[in-house]
TIBAMI-853219 format. One record per residue (C-alpha): x, y, z; residue in three letters; residue number from 1. Coordinates in steps of 0.05 Angstrom, whole numbers, plus 5000, padded with zeros to 4 digits. Layout:
# TIBAMI-853219
<<X Y Z> "ala" NUM>,
...
END
This chain:
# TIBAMI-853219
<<4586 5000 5101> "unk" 1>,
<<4609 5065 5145> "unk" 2>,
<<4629 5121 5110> "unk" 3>,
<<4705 5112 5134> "unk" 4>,
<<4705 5045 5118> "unk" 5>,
<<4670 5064 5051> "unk" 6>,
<<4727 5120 5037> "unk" 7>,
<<4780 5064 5061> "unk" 8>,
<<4767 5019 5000> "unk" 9>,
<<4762 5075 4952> "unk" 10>,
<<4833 5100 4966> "unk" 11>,
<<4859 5024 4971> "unk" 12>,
<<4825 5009 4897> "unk" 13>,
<<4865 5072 4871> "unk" 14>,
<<4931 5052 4902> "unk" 15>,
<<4920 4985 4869> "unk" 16>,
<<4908 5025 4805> "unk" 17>,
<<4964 5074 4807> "unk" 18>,
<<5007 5013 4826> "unk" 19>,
<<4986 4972 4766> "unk" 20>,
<<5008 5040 4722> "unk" 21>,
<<5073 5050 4747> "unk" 22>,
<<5092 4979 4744> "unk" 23>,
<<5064 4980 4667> "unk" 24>,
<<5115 5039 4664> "unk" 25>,
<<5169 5019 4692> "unk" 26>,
<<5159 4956 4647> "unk" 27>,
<<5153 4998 4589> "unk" 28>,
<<5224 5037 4605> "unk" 29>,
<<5261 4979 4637> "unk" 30>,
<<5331 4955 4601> "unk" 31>,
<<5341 4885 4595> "unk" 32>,
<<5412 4854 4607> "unk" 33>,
<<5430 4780 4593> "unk" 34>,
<<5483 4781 4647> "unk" 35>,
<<5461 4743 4708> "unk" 36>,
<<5508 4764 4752> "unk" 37>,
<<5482 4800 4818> "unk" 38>,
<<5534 4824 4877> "unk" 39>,
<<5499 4801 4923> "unk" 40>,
<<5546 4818 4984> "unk" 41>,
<<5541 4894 4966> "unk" 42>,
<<5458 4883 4956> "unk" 43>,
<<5460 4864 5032> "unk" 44>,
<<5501 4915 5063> "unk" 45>,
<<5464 4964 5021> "unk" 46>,
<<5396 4934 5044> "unk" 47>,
<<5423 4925 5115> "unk" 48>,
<<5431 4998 5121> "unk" 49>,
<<5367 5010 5163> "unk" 50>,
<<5391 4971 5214> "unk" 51>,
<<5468 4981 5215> "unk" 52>,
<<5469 5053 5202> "unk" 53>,
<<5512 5094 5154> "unk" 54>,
<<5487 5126 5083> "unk" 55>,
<<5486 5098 5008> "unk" 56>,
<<5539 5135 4980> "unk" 57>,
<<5592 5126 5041> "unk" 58>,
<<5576 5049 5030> "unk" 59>,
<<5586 5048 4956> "unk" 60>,
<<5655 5094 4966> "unk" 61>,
<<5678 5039 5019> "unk" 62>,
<<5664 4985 4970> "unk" 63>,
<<5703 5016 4909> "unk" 64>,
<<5759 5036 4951> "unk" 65>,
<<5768 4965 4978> "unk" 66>,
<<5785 4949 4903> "unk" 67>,
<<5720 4923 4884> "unk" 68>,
<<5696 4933 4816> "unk" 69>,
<<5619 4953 4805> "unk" 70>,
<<5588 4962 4739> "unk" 71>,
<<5515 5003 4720> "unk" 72>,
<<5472 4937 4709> "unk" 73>,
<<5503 4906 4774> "unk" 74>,
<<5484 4967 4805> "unk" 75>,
<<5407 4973 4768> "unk" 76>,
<<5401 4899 4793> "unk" 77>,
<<5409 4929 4866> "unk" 78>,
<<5362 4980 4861> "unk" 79>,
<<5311 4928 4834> "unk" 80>,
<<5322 4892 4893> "unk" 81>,
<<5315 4947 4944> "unk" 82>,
<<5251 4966 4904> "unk" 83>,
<<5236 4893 4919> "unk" 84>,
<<5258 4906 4994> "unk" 85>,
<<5209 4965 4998> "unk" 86>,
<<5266 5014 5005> "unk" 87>,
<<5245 5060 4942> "unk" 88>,
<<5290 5120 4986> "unk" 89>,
<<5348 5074 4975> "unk" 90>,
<<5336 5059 4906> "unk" 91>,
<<5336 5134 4890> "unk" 92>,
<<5405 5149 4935> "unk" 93>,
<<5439 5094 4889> "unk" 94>,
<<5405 5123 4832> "unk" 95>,
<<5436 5188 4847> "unk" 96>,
<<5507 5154 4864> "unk" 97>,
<<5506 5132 4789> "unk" 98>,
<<5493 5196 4765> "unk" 99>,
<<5553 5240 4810> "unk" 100>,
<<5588 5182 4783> "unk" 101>,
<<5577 5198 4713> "unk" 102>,
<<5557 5133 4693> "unk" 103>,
<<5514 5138 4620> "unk" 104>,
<<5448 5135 4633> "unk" 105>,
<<5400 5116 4583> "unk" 106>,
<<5338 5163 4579> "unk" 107>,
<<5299 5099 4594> "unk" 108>,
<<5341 5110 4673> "unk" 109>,
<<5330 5183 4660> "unk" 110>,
<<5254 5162 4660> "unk" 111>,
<<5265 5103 4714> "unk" 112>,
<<5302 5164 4756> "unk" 113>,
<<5251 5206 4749> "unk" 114>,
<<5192 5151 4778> "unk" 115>,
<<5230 5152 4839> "unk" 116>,
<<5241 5220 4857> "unk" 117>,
<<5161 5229 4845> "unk" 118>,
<<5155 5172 4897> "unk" 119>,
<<5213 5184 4945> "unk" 120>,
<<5216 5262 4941> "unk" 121>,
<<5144 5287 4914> "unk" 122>,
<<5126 5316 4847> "unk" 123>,
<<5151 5385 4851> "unk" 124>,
<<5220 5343 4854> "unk" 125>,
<<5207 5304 4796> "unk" 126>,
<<5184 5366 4755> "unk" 127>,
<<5255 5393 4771> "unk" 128>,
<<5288 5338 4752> "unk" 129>,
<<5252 5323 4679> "unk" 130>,
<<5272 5405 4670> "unk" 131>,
<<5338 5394 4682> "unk" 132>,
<<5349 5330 4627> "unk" 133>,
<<5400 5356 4571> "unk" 134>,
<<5355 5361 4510> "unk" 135>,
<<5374 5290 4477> "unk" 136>,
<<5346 5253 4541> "unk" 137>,
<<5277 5294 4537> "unk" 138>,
<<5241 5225 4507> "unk" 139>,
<<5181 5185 4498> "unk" 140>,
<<5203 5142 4565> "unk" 141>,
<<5221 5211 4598> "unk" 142>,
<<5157 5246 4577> "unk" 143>,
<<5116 5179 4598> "unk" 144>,
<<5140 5176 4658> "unk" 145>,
<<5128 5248 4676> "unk" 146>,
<<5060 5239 4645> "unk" 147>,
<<5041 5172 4699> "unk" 148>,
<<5075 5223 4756> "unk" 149>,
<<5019 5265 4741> "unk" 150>,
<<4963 5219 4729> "unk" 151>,
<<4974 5182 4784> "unk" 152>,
<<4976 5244 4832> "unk" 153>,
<<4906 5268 4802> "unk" 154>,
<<4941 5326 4772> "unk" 155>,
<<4893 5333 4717> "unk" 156>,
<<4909 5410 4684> "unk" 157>,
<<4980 5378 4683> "unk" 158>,
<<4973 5309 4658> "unk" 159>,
<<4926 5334 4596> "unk" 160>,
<<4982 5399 4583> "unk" 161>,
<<5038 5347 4577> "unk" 162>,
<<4997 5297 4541> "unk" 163>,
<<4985 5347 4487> "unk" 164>,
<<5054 5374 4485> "unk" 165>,
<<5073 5304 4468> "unk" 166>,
<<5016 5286 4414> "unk" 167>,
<<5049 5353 4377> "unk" 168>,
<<5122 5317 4388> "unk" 169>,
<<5089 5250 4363> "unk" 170>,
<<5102 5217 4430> "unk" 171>,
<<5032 5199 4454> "unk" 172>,
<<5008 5145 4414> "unk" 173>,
<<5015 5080 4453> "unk" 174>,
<<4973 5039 4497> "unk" 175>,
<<5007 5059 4562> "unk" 176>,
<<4993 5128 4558> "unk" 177>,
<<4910 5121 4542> "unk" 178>,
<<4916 5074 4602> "unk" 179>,
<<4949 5129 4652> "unk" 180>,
<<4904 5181 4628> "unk" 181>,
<<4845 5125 4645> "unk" 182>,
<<4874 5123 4716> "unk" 183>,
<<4875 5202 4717> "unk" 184>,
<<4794 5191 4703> "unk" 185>,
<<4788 5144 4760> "unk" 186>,
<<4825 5182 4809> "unk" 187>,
<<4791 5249 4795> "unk" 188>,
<<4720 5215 4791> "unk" 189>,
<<4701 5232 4707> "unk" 190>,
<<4684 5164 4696> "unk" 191>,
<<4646 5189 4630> "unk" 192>,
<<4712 5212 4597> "unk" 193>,
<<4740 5139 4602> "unk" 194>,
<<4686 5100 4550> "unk" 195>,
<<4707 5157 4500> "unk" 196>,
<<4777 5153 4503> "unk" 197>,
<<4772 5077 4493> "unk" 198>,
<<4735 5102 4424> "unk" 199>,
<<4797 5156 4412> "unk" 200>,
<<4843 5090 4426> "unk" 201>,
<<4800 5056 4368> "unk" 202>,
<<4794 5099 4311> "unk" 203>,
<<4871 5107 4326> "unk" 204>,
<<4885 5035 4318> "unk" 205>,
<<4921 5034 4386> "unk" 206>,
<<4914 4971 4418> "unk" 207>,
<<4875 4943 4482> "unk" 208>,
<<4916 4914 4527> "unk" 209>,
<<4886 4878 4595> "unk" 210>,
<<4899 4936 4636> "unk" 211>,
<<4859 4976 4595> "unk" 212>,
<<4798 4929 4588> "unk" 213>,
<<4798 4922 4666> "unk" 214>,
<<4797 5008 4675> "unk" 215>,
<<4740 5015 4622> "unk" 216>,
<<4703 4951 4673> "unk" 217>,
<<4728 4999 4722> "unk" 218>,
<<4691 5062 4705> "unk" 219>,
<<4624 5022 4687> "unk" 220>,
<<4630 4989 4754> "unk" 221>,
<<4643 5052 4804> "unk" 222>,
<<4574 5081 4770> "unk" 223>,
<<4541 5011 4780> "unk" 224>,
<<4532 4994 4710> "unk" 225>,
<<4530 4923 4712> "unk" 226>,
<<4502 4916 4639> "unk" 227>,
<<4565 4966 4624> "unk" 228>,
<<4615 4918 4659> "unk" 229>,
<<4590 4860 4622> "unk" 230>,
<<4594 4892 4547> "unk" 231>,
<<4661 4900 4562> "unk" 232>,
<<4673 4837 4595> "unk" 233>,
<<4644 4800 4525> "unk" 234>,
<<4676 4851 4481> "unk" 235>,
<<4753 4829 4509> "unk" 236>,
<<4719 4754 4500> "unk" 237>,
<<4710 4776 4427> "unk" 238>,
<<4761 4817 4407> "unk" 239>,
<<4826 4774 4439> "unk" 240>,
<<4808 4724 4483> "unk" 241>,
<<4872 4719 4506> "unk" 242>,
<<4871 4782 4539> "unk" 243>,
<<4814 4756 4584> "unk" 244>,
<<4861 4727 4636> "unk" 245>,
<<4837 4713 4704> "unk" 246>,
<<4854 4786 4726> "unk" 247>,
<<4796 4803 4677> "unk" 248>,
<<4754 4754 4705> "unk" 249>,
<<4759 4785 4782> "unk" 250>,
<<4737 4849 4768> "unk" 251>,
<<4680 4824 4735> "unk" 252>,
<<4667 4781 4799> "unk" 253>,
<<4684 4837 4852> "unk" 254>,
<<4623 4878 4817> "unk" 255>,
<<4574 4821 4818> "unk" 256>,
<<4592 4809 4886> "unk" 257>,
<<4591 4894 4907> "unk" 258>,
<<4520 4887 4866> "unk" 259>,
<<4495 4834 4909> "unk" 260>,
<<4481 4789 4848> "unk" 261>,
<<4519 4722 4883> "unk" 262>,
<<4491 4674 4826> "unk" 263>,
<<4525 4714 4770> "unk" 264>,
<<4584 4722 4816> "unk" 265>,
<<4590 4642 4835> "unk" 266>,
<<4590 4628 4757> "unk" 267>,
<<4640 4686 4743> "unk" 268>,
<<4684 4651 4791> "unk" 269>,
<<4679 4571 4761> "unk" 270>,
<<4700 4616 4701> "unk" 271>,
<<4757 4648 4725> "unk" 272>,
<<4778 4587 4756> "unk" 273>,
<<4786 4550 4688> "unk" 274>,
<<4826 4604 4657> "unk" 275>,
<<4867 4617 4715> "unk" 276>,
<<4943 4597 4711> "unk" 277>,
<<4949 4530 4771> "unk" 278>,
<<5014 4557 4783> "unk" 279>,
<<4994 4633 4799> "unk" 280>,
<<4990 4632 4878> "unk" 281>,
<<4955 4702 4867> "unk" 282>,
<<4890 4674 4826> "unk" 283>,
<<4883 4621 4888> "unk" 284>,
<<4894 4678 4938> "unk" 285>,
<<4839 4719 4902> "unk" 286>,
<<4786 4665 4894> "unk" 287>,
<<4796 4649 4963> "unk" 288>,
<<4784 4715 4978> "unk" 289>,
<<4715 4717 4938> "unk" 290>,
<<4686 4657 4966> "unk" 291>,
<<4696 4692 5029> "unk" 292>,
<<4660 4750 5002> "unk" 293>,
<<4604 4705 4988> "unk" 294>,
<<4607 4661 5059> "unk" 295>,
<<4626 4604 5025> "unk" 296>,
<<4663 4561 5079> "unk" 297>,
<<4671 4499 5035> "unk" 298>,
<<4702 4527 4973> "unk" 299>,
<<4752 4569 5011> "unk" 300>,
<<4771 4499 5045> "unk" 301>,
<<4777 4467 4978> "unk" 302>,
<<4812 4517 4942> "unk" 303>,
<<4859 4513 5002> "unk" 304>,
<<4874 4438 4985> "unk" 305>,
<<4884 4446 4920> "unk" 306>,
<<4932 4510 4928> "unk" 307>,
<<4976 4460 4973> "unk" 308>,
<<4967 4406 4929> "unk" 309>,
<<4991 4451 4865> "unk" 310>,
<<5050 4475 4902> "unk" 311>,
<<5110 4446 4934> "unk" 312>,
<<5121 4496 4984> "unk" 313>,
<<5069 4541 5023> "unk" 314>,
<<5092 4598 5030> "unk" 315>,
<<5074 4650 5081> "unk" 316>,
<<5034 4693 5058> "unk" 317>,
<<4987 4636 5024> "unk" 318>,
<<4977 4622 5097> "unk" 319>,
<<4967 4680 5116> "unk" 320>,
<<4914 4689 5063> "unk" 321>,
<<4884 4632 5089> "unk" 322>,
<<4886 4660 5166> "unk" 323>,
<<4850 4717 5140> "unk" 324>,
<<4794 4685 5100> "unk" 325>,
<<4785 4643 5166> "unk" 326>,
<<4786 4701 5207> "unk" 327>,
<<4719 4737 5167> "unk" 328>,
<<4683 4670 5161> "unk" 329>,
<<4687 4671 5243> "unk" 330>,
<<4715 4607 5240> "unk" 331>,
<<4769 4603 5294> "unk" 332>,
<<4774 4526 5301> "unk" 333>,
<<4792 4526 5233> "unk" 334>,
<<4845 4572 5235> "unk" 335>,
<<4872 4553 5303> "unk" 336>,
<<4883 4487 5257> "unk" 337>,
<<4918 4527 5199> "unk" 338>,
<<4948 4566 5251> "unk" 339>,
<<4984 4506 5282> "unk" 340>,
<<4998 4470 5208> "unk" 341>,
<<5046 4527 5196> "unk" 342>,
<<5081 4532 5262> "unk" 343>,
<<5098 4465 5263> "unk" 344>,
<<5133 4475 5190> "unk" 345>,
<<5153 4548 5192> "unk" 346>,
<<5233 4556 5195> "unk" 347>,
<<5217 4632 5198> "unk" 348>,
<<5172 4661 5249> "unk" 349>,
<<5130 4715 5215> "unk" 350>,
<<5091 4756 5267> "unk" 351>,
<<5038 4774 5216> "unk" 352>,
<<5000 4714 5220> "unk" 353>,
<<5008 4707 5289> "unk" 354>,
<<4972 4770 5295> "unk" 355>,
<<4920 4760 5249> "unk" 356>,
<<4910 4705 5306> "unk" 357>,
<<4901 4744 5352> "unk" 358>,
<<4859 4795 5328> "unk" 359>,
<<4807 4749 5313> "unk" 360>,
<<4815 4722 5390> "unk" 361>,
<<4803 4796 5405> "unk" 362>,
<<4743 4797 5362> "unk" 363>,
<<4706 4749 5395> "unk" 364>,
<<4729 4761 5471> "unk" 365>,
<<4767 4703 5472> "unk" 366>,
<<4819 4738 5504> "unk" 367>,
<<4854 4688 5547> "unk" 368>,
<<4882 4651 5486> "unk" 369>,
<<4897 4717 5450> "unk" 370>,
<<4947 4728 5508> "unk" 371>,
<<4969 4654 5514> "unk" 372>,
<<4985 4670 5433> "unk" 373>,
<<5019 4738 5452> "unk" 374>,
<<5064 4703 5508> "unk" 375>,
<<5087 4648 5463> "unk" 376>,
<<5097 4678 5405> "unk" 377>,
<<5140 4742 5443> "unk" 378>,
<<5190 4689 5453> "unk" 379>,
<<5192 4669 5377> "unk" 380>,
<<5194 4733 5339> "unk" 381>,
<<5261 4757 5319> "unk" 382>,
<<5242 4832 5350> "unk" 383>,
<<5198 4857 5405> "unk" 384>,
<<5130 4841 5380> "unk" 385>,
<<5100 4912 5374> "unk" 386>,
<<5042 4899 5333> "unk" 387>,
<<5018 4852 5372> "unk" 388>,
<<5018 4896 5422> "unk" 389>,
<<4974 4947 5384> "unk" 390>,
<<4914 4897 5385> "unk" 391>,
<<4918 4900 5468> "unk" 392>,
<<4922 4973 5470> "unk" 393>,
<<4864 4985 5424> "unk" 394>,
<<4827 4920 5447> "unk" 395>,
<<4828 4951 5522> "unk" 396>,
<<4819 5028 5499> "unk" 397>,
<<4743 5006 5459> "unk" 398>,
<<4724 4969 5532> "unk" 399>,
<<4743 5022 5580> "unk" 400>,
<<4802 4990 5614> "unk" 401>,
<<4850 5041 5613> "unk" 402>,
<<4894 5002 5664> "unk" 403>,
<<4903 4941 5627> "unk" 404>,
<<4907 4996 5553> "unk" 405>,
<<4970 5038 5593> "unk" 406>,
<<5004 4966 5612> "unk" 407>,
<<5014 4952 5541> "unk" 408>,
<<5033 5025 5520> "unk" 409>,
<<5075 5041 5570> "unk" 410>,
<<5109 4972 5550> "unk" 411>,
<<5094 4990 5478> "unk" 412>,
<<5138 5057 5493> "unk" 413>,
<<5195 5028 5534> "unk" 414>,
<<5213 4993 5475> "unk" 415>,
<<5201 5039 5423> "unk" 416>,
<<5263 5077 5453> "unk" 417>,
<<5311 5018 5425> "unk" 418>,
<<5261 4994 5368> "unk" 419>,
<<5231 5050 5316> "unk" 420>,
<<5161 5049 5326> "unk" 421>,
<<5114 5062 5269> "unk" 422>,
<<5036 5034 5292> "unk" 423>,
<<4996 5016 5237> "unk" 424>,
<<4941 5062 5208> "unk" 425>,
<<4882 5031 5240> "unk" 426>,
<<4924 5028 5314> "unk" 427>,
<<4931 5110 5308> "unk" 428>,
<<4857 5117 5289> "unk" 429>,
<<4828 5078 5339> "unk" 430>,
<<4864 5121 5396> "unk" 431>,
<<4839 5182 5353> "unk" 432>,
<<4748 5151 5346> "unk" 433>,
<<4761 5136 5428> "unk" 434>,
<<4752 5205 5442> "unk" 435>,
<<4704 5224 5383> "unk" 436>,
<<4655 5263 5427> "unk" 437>,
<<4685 5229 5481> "unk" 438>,
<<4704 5294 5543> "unk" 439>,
<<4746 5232 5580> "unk" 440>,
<<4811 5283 5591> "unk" 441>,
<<4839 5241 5645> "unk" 442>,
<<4844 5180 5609> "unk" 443>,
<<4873 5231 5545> "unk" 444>,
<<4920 5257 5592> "unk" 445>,
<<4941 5188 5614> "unk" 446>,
<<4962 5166 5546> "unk" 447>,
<<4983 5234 5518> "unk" 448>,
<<5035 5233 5566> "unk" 449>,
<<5060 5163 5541> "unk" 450>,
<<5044 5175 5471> "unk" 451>,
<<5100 5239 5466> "unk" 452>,
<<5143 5203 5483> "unk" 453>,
<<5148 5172 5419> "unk" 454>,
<<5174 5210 5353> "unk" 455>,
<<5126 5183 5293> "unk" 456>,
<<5060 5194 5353> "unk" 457>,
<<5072 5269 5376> "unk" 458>,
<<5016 5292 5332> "unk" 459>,
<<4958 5235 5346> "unk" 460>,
<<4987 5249 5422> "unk" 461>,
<<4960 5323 5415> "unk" 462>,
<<4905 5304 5362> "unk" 463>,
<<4866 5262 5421> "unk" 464>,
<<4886 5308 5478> "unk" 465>,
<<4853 5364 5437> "unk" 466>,
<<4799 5324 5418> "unk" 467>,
<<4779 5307 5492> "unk" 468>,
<<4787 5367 5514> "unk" 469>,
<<4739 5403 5466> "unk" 470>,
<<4687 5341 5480> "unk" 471>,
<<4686 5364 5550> "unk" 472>,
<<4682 5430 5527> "unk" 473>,
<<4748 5461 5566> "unk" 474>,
<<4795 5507 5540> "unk" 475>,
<<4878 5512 5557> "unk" 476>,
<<4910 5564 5524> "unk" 477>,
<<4983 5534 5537> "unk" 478>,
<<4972 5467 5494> "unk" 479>,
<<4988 5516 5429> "unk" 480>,
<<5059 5538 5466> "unk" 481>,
<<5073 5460 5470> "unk" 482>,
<<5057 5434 5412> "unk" 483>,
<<5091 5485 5376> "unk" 484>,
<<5155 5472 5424> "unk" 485>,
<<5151 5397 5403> "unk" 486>,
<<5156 5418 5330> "unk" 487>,
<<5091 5386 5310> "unk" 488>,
<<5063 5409 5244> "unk" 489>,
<<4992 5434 5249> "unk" 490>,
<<4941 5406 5194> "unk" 491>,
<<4874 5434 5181> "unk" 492>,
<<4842 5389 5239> "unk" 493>,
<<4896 5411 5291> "unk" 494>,
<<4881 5475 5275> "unk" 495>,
<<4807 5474 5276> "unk" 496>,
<<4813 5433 5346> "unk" 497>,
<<4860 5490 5367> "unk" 498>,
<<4806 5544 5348> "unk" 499>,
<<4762 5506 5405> "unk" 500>,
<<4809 5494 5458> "unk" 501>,
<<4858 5548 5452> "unk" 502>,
<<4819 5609 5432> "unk" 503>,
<<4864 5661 5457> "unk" 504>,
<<4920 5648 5427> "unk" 505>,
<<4890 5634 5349> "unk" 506>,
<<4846 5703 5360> "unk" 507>,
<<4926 5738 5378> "unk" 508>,
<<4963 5703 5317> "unk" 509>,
END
């Protein structure tokens, strides 16, 4: 595995981790109401906001004024579902509506308030805000959730200062908080300091839950202590059995499978598929997923039948899953089949599997059907299909054929000036590797001057330009002048390619 690629799934395993501990937090602070009602007309406009214009607050004036009544849960129920939405910066601004509004917030909101502004608006900004709580809101779901701001940032110093302060208030002795301190361990790579705070959790007669079995697995696993992942694996078999859920289960598989030991891993998974809930989509999806790991056509194909067969409906992203699993097993019959299953059903055209299509055209050169795909499915999608445009640009970039690469961008642009364009990670660094070591400055000049052009790609514009042009070993003095003028913030690789190319202007500054 390449060293990117390596550092990829790191950070992607410690999202997944500091996901898991805010959404055990949140849990932990959340306020349950029996009244079902949801305004859902108000839910819309507020989630509709991206695309209609106008702000949170002037929306939620307009909708009191018009003599419409609005009360906190309804209101908590929104934010849910804009959390839901993936519109956490939303959440907050109605958040913040409630609280000019004087409504009474609980210090579980306090703590839910706080979990935002460390998402939306950065630590610093969440610091502020825990400062600022009167005295009486200053609680254990305040203090917790300042305390999984920290751990999940890697802010060690911090995170251990606060969780002292609170053992002297009496406020750190649940499960939740050994478990974001266990996630602090992860993050900041002292794996040894997780096996003894399991022991601390012991002899304090605080409670395992399955989150906290699966980070001890954890730090056993990242050190490649198989015989480590197993005594914990038995021990949750032991202890509470029903703790041992299927989630358990895969991460003992993932590290048999990491280890290269496919026998254990194969009987792991019989295992985890007899535990597993039939009616969680998410254990099919992941033992799909596993079987792919292992190259096992004929179980991904049979789990496949027996997801449709357990469900009424299959939903998108189960096919999607499916695309994907196809797509690494090379098998592009198979998902051409898939592929056409769930066009023929879809009432929704979802241009994610359509590119997962076509990537794997793109893969394998087959790139008369990728564009056959691209044509049709242009027509379909409900926006200009930008992402799959991505895969053409890149696609042409790696082979050379900067003619046919600039025909999509300069497409890719045009539209970009009516649609916001935000590539995807992998689209930005492959423009970036084309020009690791690579002195082509025409071709950088050819899609620097498209690139500009476009708000969220000023910086990769002047990353590759920079990057060409110290490949080829030239030097232009003005490029600092411009970039500054487009109001591009220089990070430390800017600056060290500006040290190279534009060496009379860092020696004056």
């Amino acid at each position: 595995m390449s060293a990117s690629r390596l550092v990829a799934t790191k950070l992607s395993q410690l999202r997944s981790l500091c996901t898991a501990a805010a959404a055990e937090a949140a849990a932990a602070v959340a306020e349950v109401t029996s009244e079902p009602r949801k305004p859902m007309q108000l839910f819309q406009k507020l989630a509709a906001l991206g695309a209609t214009g106008g702000s949170i607050s002037s929306t939620l004036n307009e909708h009191i004024m018009e003599g419409n009544e609005v009360n906190k849960n309804d209101l908590l129920r929104i934010v849910h579902g804009l959390l839901k939405n993936r519109r956490p910066d939303y959440a907050l601004q109605v958040m913040e509506w409630m609280e000019n509004r004087k409504m009474n917030f609980s210090s579980a909101n306090n703590a839910f308030c706080l979990d935002l502004i460390s998402k939306v608006k950065g630590v610093a900004e969440a610091e502020n805000y825990f400062q600022n709580l009167p005295a009486s809101a200053k609680t254990k779901f305040t203090y917790t959730a300042l305390l999984c701001c920290y751990c999940n940032n890697g802010m060690e110093e911090k995170a251990l200062s606060l969780f002292k302060e609170m053992e002297e208030l009496n406020l750190a002795h649940s499960t939740l908080h050994y478990n974001n301190l266990m996630v602090l361990y992860l993050i900041v790579g002292k794996l040894e300091k997780i096996p003894s705070l399991v022991e601390e959790m012991k002899q304090r007669n605080i409670s395992l839950n399955t989150f906290s079995y699966k980070l001890w697995m954890q730090s056993y696993a990242r050190q490649g202590d198989t015989e480590g992942v197993e005594r914990v694996y038995h021990e949750t078999l032991e202890n509470n059995g029903a703790l041992c859920d299927w989630t358990v289960c895969s991460n003992l598989v993932a590290h048999y499978i990491k280890a290269g030991l496919d026998e254990k891993a194969r009987s792991a998974l019989k295992k985890l598929e007899s535990v597993m809930d039939s009616s969680n989509r998410e254990a099919f999806h992941y033992l799909m997923t596993m079987y792919t790991n292992l190259s096992n056509a004929t179980e991904v194909y049979r789990l496949w039948h027996s997801l449709k067969t357990a469900f009424q409906i299959t939903t998108h992203t189960s096919y999607r899953m499916m695309l994907s699993c196809l797509r690494r097993l090379k098998d592009l019959e198979g998902m051409k089949r898939v592929f056409d299953e769930w066009e023929s059903k879809c009432t929704l055209y979802d241009h994610r599997l359509v590119r997962t299509v076509i990537y794997a055209y793109l893969e394998h050169d087959r790139l008369e059907e990728a564009e056959d795909l691209f044509k049709e499915a242009s027509k379909k999608v409900s926006k200009p299909f930008l992402k799959g445009m991505e895969l053409f640009i890149i696609y042409f970039l790696k082979r050379g054929q900067v003619d046919r690469c600039v025909e999509f961008l300069e497409a890719a642009v045009a539209i970009s000036k009516n649609e916001t364009w935000i590539p995807h990670l992998s689209t930005i660094a492959g423009f970036l590797t084309h020009f690791d070591g690579n002195g082509d400055v025409e071709t950088a000049h050819k899609l620097f001057s498209l690139l500009k052009e476009v708000d969220n790609l000023k910086a990769t514009a002047y990353h590759l330009l920079l990057k060409a042009y110290a490949a080829a070993g030239k030097t232009d003095p003005g490029l600092l002048g411009m970039l500054e003028e487009d109001g591009v913030k220089i990070n430390d690789e800017l600056e060290e390619l500006l040290q190279e190319v534009c060496p009379l202007q860092q020696s004056s500054n």
